[in-house]
Structure formats: structure tokens, C-alpha cells
C-alpha positions as CSV (number, residue, x, y, z in Angstrom):
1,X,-97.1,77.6,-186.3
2,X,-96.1,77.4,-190.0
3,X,-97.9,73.9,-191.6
4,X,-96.6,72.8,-195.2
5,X,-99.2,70.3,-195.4
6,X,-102.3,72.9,-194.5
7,X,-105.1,73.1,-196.4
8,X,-108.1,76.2,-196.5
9,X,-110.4,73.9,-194.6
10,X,-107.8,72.4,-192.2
11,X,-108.6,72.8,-188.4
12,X,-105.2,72.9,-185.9
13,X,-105.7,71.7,-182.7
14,X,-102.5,73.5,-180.9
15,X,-102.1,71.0,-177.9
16,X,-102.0,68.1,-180.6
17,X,-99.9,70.0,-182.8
18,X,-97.4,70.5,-180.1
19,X,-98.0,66.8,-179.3
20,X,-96.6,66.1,-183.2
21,X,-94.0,68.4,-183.9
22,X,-92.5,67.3,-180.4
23,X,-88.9,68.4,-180.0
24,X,-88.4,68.5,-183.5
25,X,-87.3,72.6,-183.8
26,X,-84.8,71.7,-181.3
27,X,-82.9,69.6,-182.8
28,X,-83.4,70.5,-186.4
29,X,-81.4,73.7,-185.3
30,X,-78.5,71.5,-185.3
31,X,-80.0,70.0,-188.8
32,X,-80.7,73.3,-190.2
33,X,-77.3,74.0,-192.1
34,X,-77.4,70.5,-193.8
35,X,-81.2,71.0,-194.8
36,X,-80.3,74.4,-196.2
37,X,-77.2,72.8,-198.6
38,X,-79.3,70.2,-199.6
39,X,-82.1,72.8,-200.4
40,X,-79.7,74.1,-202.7
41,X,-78.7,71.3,-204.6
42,X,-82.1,70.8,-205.1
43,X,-82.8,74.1,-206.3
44,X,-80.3,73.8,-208.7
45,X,-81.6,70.6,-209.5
46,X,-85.1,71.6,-210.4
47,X,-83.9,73.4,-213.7
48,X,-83.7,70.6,-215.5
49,X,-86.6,69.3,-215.8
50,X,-87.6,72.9,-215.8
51,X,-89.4,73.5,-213.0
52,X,-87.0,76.4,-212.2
53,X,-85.4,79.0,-214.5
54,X,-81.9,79.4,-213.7
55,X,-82.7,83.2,-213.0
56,X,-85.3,81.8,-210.8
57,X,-82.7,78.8,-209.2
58,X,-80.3,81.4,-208.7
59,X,-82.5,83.9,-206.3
60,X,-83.7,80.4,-204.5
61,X,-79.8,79.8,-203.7
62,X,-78.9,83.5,-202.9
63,X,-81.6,83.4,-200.1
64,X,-80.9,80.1,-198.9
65,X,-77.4,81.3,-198.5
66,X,-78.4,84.5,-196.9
67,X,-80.5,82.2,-194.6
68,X,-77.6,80.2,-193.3
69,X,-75.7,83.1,-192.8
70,X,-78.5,84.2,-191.2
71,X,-78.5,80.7,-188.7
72,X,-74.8,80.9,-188.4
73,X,-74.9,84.0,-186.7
74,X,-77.6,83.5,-184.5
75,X,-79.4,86.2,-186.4
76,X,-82.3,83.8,-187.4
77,X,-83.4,81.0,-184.9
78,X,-86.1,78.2,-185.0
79,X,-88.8,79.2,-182.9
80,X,-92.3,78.1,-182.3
81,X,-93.3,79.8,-185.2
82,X,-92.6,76.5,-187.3
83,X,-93.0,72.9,-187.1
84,X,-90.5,72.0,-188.2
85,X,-86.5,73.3,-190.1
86,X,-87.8,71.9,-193.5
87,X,-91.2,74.6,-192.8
88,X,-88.5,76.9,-191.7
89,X,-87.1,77.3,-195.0
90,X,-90.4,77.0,-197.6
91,X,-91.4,80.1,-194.9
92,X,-88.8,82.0,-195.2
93,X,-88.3,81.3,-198.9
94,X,-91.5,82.2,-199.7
95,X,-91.6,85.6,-197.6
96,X,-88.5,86.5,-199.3
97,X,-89.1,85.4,-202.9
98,X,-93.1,85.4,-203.6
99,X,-94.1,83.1,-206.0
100,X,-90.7,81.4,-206.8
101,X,-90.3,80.4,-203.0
102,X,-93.4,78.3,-203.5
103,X,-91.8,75.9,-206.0
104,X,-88.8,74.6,-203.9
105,X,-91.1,71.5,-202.4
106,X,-91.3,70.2,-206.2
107,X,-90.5,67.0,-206.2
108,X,-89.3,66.3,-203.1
109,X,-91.2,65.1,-199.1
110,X,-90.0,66.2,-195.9
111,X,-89.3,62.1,-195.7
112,X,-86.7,62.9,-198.0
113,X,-85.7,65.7,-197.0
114,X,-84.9,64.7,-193.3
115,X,-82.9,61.9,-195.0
116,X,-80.7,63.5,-197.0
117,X,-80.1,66.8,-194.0
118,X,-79.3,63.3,-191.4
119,X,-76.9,62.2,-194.4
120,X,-75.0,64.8,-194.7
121,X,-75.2,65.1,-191.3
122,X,-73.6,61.7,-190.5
123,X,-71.1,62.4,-193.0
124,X,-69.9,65.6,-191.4
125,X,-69.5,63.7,-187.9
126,X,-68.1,60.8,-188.8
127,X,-64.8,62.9,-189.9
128,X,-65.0,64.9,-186.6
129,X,-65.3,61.6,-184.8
130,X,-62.3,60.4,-187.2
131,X,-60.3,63.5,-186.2
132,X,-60.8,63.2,-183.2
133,X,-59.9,59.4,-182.5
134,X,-56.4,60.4,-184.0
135,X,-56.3,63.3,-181.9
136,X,-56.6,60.8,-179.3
137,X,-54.4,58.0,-181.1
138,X,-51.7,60.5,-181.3
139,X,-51.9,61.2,-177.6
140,X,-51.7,57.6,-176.0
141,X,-48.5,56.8,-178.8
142,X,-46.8,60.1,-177.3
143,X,-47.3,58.1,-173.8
144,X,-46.6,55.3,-175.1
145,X,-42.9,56.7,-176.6
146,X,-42.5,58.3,-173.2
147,X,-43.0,55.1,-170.7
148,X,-42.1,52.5,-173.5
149,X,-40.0,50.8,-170.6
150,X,-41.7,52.0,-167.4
151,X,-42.6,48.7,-165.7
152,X,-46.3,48.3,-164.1
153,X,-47.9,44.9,-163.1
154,X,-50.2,43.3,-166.0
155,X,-53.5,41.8,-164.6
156,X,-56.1,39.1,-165.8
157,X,-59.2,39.0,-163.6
158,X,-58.1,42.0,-161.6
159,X,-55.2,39.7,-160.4
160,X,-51.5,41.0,-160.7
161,X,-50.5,38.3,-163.5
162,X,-47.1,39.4,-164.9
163,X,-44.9,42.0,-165.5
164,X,-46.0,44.8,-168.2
165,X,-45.2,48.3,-168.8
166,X,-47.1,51.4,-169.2
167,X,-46.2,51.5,-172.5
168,X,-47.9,49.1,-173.4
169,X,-51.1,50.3,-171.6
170,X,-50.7,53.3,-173.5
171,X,-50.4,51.5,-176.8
172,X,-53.2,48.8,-176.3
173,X,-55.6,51.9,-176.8
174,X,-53.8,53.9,-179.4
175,X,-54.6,50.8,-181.8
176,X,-58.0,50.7,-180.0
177,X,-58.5,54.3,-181.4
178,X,-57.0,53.7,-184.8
179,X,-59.2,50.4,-185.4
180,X,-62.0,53.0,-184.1
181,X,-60.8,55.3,-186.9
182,X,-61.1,52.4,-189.8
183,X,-64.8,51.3,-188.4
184,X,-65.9,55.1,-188.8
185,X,-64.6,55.8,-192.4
186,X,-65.5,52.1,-193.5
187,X,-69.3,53.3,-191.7
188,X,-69.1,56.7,-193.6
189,X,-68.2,55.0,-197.3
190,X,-71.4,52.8,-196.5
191,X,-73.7,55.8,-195.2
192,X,-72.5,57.5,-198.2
193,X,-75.9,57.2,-200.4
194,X,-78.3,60.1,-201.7
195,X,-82.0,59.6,-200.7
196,X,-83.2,63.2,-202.4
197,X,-85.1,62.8,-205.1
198,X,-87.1,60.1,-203.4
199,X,-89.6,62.0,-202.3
200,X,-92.3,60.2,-200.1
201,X,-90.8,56.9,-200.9
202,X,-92.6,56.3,-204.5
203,X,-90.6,58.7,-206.9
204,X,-92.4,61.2,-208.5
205,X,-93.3,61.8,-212.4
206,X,-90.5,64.6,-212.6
207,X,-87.1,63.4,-214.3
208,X,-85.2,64.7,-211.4
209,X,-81.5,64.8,-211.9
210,X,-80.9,63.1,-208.9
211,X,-77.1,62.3,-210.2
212,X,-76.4,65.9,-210.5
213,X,-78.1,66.7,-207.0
214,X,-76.6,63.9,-205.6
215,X,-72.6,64.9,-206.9
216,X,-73.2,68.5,-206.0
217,X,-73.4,67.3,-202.5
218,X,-70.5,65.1,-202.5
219,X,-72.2,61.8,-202.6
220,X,-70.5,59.1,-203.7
221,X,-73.7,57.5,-205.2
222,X,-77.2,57.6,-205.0
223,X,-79.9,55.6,-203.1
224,X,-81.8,54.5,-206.1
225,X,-85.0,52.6,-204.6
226,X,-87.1,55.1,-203.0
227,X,-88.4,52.6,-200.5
228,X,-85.4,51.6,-199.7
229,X,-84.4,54.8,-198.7
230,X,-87.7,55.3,-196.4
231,X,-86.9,52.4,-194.9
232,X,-83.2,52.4,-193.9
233,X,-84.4,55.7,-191.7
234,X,-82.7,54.4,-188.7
235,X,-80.8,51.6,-189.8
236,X,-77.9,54.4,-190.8
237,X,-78.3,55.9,-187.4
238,X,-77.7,52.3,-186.0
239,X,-75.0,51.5,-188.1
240,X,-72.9,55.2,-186.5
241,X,-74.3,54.3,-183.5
242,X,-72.2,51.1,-183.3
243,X,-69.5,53.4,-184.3
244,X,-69.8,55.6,-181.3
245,X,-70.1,52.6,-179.2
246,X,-67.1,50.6,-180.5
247,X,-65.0,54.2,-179.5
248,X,-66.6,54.5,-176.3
249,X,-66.3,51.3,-174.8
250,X,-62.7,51.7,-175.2
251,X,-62.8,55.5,-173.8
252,X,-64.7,53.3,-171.0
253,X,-62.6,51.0,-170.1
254,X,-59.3,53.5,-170.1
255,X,-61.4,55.3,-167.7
256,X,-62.1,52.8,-165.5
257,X,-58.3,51.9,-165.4
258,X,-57.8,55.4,-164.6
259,X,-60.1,55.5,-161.7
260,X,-58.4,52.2,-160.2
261,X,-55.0,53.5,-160.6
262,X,-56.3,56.7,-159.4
263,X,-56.8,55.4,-156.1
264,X,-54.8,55.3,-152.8
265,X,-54.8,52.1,-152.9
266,X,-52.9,51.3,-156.2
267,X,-51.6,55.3,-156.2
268,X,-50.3,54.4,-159.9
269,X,-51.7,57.5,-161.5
270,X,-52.5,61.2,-160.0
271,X,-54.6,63.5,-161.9
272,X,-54.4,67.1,-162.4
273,X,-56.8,69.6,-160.4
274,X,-58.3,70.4,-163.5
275,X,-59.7,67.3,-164.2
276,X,-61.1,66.6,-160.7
277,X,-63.4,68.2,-158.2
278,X,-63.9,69.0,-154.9
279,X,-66.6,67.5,-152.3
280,X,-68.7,69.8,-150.7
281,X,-68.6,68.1,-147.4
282,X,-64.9,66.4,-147.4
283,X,-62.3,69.3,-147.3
284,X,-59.8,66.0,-148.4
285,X,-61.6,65.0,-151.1
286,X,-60.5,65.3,-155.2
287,X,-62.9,63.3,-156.7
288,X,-62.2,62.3,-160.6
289,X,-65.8,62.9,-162.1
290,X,-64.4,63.7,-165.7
291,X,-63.0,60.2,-165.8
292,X,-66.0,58.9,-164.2
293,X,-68.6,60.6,-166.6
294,X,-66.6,59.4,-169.6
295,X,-67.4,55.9,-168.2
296,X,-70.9,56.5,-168.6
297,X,-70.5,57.8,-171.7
298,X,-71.2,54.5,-173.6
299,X,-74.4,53.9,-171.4
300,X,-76.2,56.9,-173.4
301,X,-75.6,55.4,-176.7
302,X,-76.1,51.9,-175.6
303,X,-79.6,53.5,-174.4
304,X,-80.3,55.7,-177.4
305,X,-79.5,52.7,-179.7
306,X,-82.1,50.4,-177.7
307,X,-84.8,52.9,-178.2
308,X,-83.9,53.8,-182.0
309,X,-84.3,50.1,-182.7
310,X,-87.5,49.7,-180.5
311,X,-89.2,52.3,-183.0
312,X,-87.9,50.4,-186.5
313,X,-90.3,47.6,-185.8
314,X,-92.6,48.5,-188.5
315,X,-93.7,47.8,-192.1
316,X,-92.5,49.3,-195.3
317,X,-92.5,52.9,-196.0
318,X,-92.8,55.9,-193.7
319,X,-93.7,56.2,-190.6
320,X,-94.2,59.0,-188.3
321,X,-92.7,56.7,-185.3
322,X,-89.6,57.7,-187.1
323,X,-89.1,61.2,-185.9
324,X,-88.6,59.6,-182.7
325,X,-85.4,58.4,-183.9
326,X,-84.2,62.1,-184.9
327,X,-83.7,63.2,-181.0
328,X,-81.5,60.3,-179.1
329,X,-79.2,59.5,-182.4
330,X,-78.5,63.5,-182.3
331,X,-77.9,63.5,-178.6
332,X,-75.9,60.1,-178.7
333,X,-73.4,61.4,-181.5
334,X,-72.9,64.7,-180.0
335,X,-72.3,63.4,-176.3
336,X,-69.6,61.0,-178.6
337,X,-67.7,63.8,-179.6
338,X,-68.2,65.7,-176.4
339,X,-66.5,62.9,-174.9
340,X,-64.2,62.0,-176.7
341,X,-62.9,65.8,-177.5
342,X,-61.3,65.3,-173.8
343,X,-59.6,61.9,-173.5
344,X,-56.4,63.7,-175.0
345,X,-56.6,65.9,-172.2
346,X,-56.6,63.2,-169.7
347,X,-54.2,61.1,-171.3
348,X,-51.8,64.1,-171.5
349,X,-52.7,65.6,-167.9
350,X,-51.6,61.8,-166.4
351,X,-48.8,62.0,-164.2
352,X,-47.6,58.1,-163.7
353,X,-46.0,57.0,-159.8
354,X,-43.5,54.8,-161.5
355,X,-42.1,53.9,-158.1
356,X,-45.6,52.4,-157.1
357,X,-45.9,50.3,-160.0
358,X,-42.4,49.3,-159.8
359,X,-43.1,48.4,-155.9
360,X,-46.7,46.9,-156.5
361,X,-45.3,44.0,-158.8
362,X,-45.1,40.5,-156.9
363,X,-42.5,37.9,-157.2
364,X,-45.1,35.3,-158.0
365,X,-45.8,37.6,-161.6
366,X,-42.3,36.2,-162.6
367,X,-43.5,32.6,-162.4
368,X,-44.5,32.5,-166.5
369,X,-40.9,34.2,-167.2
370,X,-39.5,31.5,-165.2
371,X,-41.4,28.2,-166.5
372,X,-40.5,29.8,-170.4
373,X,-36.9,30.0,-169.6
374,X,-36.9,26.3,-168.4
375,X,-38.7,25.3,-171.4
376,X,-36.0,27.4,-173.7
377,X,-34.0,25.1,-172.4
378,X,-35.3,22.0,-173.5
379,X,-38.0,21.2,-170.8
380,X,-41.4,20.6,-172.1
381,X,-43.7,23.7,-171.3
382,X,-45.8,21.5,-169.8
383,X,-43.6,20.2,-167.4
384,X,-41.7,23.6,-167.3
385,X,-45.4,25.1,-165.9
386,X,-45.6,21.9,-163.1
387,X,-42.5,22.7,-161.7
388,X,-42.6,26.7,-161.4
389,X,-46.1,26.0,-159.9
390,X,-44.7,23.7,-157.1
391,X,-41.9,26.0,-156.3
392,X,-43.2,29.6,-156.2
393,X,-41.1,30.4,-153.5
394,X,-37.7,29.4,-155.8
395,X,-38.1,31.7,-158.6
396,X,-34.4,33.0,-158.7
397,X,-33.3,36.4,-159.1
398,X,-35.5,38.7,-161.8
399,X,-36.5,42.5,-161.4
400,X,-39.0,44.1,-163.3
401,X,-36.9,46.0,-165.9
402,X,-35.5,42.5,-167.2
403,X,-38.6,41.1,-167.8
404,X,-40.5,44.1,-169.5
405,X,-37.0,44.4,-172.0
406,X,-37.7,40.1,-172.4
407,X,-41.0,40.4,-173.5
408,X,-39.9,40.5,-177.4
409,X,-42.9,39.0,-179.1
410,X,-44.1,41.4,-181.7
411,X,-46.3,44.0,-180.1
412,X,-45.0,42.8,-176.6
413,X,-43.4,45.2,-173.9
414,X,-39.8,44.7,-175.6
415,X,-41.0,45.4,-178.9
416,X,-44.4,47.8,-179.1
417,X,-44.3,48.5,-183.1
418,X,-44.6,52.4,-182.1
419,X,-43.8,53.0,-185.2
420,X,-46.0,50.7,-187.4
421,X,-49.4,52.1,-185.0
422,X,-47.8,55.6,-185.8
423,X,-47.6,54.8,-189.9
424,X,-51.5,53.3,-189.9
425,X,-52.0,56.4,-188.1
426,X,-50.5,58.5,-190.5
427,X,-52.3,56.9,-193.3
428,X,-55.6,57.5,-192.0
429,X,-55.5,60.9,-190.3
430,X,-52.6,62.2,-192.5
């Protein structure tokens, strides 16, 4: 194993070693690419101060691009052979180079290092997450146009309470996602910060051009304290954490609609084959385990941002708790996206039983429409609610399609704003 930090007299004890560097070549495949672009900023940066010839910046670059290439491809993998991606690329660097290799660590830590490769990291997944959540936005508001007037029953407390429509199912979560969309580019602008140039969260004595770095790599500004950046490690991962658990809970909850309505007892909703399995016992049996395992979704980011925040109780500066951090924020973002990638699918692959909806709604839902219209005519609601509620069984003549088309409150059955969600939608995914 390649150590950056091994002296001539330093003694390696491989089963502690292996102890330390833990899973981190595992996930810093994933890392790799962001590591290697911000390797190059850095290169670039270190001619200014003029640590680096720009003969000897360019050859750095050209072999850090021929190393991604190189990853891309699958033609060069992390392996044992390192500790860790950032020892990855001083290796390689300095097999390939010599002498110039040796002078990319200059005035930089792995602590900042890892920051700025989980930076541009969050960045780059926060805008699939935001394409994604209009992927899905897009979906539910095509539903949504399609069964504007399709009556189901609404329910409080699992409990029919009055008449709705599947359009408005639909469009309660095509806002969901496009609020979802707002949180993750308000989370990006604030994630946004440069933390190279840091170094091990004291400066250095080099005048870096951090600016420079920090623009080349799309940044819109730089993390100026350097122990601020050490110790917001993990506080970013927390902050797109809550991102990922805003969207899931909503992906959660459509899903657990979806396996209610799914059933043979409310028969509102079938499912395509493709989206279900078989049982290996019950010839009878399609069982809906994609909706179910995008209900349990949330649970791993609710349990990866429990243990992130269990390892941030600690003092100032860096720690090397923190590269426990690195593996269940990766895993939690990725299983977002994973997840999330297929709720189009399902939304699209529905096939609604408007006839069972349209049977399942009770004459008792139409007791609210009923104590309004009394107090539209001049009885107080009060009174109007008394009355209804003492003569359920006299609620006059009403059928489902008249009360989803009376619902005219804005945002209500009668009047969705399909339209308006679509424009927001537009203007954040155009």
C-alpha cells in the first residue's frame, strides 16, 4: 500500500493499516473524477506563487487527464495498492512524471482535498437530483392533466372524508417534487464554497491563488477560514442529506398510497408486471416490491444522517472520525437517485379503476358539500354543520362528478392551477 505520509523510519503494521484506510478505496472510486479536476485546478494554481512552471503545470494536467480517461474507462482501478484516491494520484503522478509529480501535494492536505472532491461532488448531484425531481414533476402533472376530473374518495385518518379526484392526487406531489427541486438548488447555492487552499485547516505560508482555483472549478466563492472549512466536514453532507429526505418522504408516502390502492381491497390502482414480482410459493401472487422498497428508501438516509451526526460531536479541526462520514452520505445520495430515477416509471405504468373509486365513495362524504350549500344560503356554518350532522341520512341528491367540478377554491379539484405548477416547473428545470 502506497502511504503519502511515510517516512524512511516508519513501521506499517498491515492489519492496522487496513483497520485505517477502511473502505475508503471503495468509495473514493466514485470520488476519483472530482479529486482528479480539482488536482487540476490546483496544478494550475501552483504557478503562481511559482511552485510550478507552466511547462511543468501543463505535464501535471496532461497526466491527470490521461488518468481520468484512464478511470473512465475502467482501464485504471483503485486497488489495494493505495490508501486512499488522493495516494492514487501523487502515485501515479509521480511514476509518470519524476520529480515534477512530487510537487502536486504543495500547499494543500488530504483534509482539503477530500473537501473540495465531496464539493464538487455534492454539486454534481444536487443537479441530477434536480433533474430528476422534474423528471418526476413532469410525470405526476401529465397524470394529473389526464384524471383532472376522475373522481376518488379523499381521506383524513384513513377515513373516506369527501369527494376528491385523482387529479388532485397527482398534483399534490407534482408540487411536492417541485418544492423538492427549490430546497435542492437553494442547498446547492449554500454548499457552493471552495475549501482548497485550506490545507490542514491552518493555511499555509504559500500565497495560493485560491480565487483562481476556486473560479476554475465553478465555485461561486471561496470558504475563506480554513477552520471553518475543517469543521463544516459533515455539516454539508447533513444539509443534502435533508435534501434527500425532504424528496423521499414524499416518494414514501406516494408509495404507500400506491400499495393501499394497490390492494384487493380498495382495487383503485393495478400495476404493471414489470414493476411487480412473483412469490415463489403462491402461484396467485404479484407482489409490488418496487413500490415497497421505495418506501424504505427514506429509512437509509434517515439512518445514514443519524450516524453522520453521531461522528460530528467533536472539537475543532480535523478529525479522523470524519472519514466515517465519507461511506453512508455516498451510499445515502446514490440510493436517492437510484430511487427516485424510477418514480416516473411507476407514476407512468399506473393504470387507475375509475369505476372503483367512483363506487367506493359514500354518501356520508357529501355531508361537508351539503352543510356549505346551506350556509351559502344564509345559514350560519355553524348551524349549517349541526344540522347535516343530525340528518346524515337526508343529504339530497349529489354524485361524485358534481362535487369534484364544485370544489373551485384555488388549487381545489375544480380548479388545480396545472398550469401555474407546470410554469414554476418550467422555470426551474427549463
Amino acid at each position: 500500500m502506497t502511504f503519502l505520509w511515510a517516512k524512511s523510519t516508519t513501521q506499517v503494521d498491515d492489519t492496522v493499516q487496513r483497520f485505517l484506510a477502511g473502505e475508503d478505496v471503495h468509495w473514493d472510486q466514485m470520488l476519483l473524477p472530482f479529486d482528479i479536476r480539482a488536482s487540476i485546478a490546483h496544478a494550475r494554481g501552483l504557478v503562481k506563487p511559482g511552485l510550478l512552471t507552466d511547462a511543468q503545470a501543463s505535464a501535471m494536467v496532461a497526466a491527470l487527464d490521461e488518468l481520468a480517461q484512464a478511470h473512465a474507462s475502467g482501464a485504471f482501478v483503485l486497488d489495494a495498492r493505495f490508501e486512499d484516491g488522493h495516494s492514487a494520484i501523487e502515485s501515479v503522478l509521480t511514476e509518470r512524471l519524476g520529480e515534477i509529480g512530487k510537487r502536486v501535494h504543495a500547499g494543500r492536505s488530504r483534509n482539503d482535498q477530500v473537501l473540495v472532491a465531496l464539493r464538487l461532488y455534492m454539486r454534481d448531484r444536487l443537479d441530477k437530483l434536480v433533474n430528476h425531481l422534474g423528471a418526476s414533476a413532469s410525470a405526476f402533472l401529465l397524470r394529473a392533466r389526464e384524471e383532472e376530473f376522475t373522481p376518488m374518495p379523499g381521506y383524513t385518518h384513513l377515513q373516506q372524508a369527501v369527494p376528491s379526484s385523482a387529479g388532485l392526487w397527482f398534483a399534490a406531489f407534482a408540487e411536492a417534487m417541485i418544492d423538492n427541486a427549490v430546497l435542492a438548488q437553494s442547498t446547492r447555492a449554500w454548499v457552493d464554497s471552495c475549501p482548497l487552499g485550506t490545507a490542514a485547516g491552518y493555511g499555509v505560508p504559500i500565497a495560493l491563488d485560491r480565487e483562481g482555483v476556486a473560479a476554475e472549478l465553478g465555485f461561486a466563492r471561496l470558504q475563506v477560514n480554513p477552520m471553518y472549512a475543517q469543521n463544516s466536514r459533515g455539516k454539508h453532507e447533513l444539509a443534502v442529506l435533508s435534501v434527500c429526505t425532504q424528496v423521499l418522504l414524499d416518494v414514501r408516502r406516494f408509495a404507500w398510497d400506491v400499495s393501499i390502492f394497490n390492494t384487493a381491497e380498495f382495487g383503485f390502482v393495478t400495476l404493471p408486471d414489470a414493476l411487480t414480482t412473483g412469490s415463489s410459493i403462491m402461484p396467485n401472487k404479484r407482489n409490488p416490491d418496487v413500490v415497497e422498497l421505495l418506501r424504505a428508501a427514506c429509512g437509509r438516509v434517515l439512518g445514514a444522517t443519524t450516524e453522520i451526526a453521531s461522528v460530528l460531536s467533536l472539537p475543532s479541526g480535523y478529525h479522523r472520525d470524519l472519514q466515517a462520514t465519507k461511506g453512508p452520505f455516498l451510499h445515502a445520495v446514490e440510493h436517492t437517485l437510484s430511487a427516485l430515477a424510477l418514480v416516473p416509471t411507476v407514476v407512468k405504468g399506473l393504470t387507475l379503476r375509475a369505476d372503483r373509486m367512483r363506487q367506493a365513495i359514500q354518501q356520508e362524504t357529501y355531508a361537508t358539500d351539503r352543510a356549505i350549500e346551506l350556509a351559502r344560503s344564509g345559514l350560519p356554518f355553524r348551524e349549517a354543520y349541526r344540522q347535516v350532522a343530525e340528518q346524515l341520512d337526508q343529504l339530497g341528491e349529489h354524485t361524485p362528478e358534481a362535487s369534484v367540478k364544485a370544489r373551485v377554491s384555488a388549487g381545489a379539484c375544480a380548479d388545480l392551477r396545472l398550469d401555474e405548477l407546470t410554469a414554476r416547473l418550467s422555470s426551474i428545470c427549463p
